[in-house]
C-alpha positions in Angstrom: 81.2 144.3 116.2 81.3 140.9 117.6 78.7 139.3 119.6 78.2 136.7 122.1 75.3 134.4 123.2 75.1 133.8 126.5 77.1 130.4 127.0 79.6 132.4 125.2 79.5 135.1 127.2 79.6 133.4 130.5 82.7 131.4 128.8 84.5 134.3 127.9 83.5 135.8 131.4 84.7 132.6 133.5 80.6 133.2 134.9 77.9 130.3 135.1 74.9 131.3 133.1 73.2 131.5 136.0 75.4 134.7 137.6 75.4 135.7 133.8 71.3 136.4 134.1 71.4 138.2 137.8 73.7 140.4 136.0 71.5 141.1 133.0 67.6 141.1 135.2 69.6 144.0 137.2 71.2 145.5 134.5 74.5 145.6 135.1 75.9 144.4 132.0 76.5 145.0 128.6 73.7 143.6 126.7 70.8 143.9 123.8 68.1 141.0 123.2 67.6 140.2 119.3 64.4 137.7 118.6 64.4 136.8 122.2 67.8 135.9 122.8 70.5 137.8 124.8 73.5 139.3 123.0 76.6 140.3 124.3 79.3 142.8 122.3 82.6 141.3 123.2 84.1 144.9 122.8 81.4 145.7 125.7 82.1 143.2 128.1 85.9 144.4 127.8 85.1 147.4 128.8 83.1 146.2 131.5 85.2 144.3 133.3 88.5 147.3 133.1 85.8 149.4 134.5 86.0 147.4 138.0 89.6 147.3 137.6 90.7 147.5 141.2 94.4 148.6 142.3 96.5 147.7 145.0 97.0 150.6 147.3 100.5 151.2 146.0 99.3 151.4 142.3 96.7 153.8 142.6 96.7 156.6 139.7 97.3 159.7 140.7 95.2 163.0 139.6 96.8 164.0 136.2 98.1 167.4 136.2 95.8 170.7 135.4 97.3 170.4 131.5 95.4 170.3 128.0 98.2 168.0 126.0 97.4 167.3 122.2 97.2 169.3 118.9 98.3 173.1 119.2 95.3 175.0 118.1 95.2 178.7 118.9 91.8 179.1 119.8 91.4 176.4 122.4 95.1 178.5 123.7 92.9 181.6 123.7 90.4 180.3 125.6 91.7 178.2 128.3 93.5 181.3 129.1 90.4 183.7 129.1 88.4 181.5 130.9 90.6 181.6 134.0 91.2 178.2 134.2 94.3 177.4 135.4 95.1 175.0 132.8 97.8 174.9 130.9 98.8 173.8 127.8 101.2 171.1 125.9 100.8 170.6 122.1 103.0 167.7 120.6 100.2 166.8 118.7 97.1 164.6 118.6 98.2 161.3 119.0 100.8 162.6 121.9 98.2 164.3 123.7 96.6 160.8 123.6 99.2 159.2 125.1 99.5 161.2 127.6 96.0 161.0 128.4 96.1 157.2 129.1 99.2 157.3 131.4 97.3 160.0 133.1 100.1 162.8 132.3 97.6 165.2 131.0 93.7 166.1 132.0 92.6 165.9 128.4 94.0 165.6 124.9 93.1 168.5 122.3 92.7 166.1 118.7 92.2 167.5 115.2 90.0 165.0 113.3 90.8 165.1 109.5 89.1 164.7 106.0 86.0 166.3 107.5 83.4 169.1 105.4 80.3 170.2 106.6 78.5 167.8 105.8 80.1 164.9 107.2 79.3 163.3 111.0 81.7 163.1 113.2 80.7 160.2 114.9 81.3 158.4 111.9 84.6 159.8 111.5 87.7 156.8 111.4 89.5 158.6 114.2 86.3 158.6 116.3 86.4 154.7 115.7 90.1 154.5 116.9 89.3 156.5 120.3 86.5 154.2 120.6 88.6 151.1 120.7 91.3 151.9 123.0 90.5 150.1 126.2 92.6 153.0 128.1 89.7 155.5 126.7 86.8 153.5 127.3 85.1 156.5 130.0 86.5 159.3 128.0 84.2 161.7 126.7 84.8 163.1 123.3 83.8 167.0 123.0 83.6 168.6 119.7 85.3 172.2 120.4 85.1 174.0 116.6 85.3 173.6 113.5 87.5 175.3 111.4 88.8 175.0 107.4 92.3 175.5 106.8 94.2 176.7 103.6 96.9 178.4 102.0 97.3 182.0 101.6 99.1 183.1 98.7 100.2 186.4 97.1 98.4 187.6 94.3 99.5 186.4 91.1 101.2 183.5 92.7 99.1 179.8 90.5 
């Protein structure tokens, strides 16, 4: 991660240093202090500023549609229809449902995270890093559903 100091910051913000510090006394920016010196994560600030991202009245996104896209998973199927929901699903797949998700086709995106045991965290997972670094995603909230282990069944006899 990549930070700034604070002439940096208010460079890479087109902000005097001046409007840089009202912003950090009231707390409405992305920053940590290290040894007395104000730090800015450029990744931060990016999301920062597509957070105030304002629209013309023509442009404004609409409400995406009552739809779960993503990774097919039979259990999340099962229970969005027990729950009496409403919502439907659309499974093309993890990185479809993603898609989706930023052009605002679908509610939320069912993803299967790979390469994980029980042991593991999933925050430190590499796809968890990816969803973290799309600018489209930067107020999504990432749920963890289940956890499930997949294999092959075989018939007896069969190496």
């Amino acid at each position: 991660m990549e930070f700034l100091t604070t002439s940096e910051a208010a460079d890479y913000l087109r902000l005097g240093e001046r409007k840089l510090y009202e912003l950090v006394t009231t707390g409405a920016i992305p920053c940590t202090k290290v040894t007395g010196k104000w730090l800015f994560p450029r990744h931060e600030l990016d999301l920062w500023v597509l957070s105030g991202l304002a629209r013309p009245a023509g442009m404004l996104i609409a409400e995406p549609p009552p739809v779960v896209g993503g990774s097919q998973d039979e259990l999340l199927d099962w229970s969005l229809r027990e729950s009496g929901s409403g919502l439907g699903s659309m499974s093309e797949g993890s990185m479809r449902g993603l898609e989706r998700l930023q052009r605002n086709e679908v509610m939320a995106a069912a993803v299967h995270f790979h390469g994980l045991d029980a042991s593991d965290d999933l925050a430190g997972d590499a796809s968890v890093e990816a969803l973290r670094a799309a600018p489209d995603l930067h107020d999504a909230v990432l749920v963890a559903f289940v956890r499930r282990e997949q294999g092959l069944v075989l018939p007896q006899g069969n190496p």
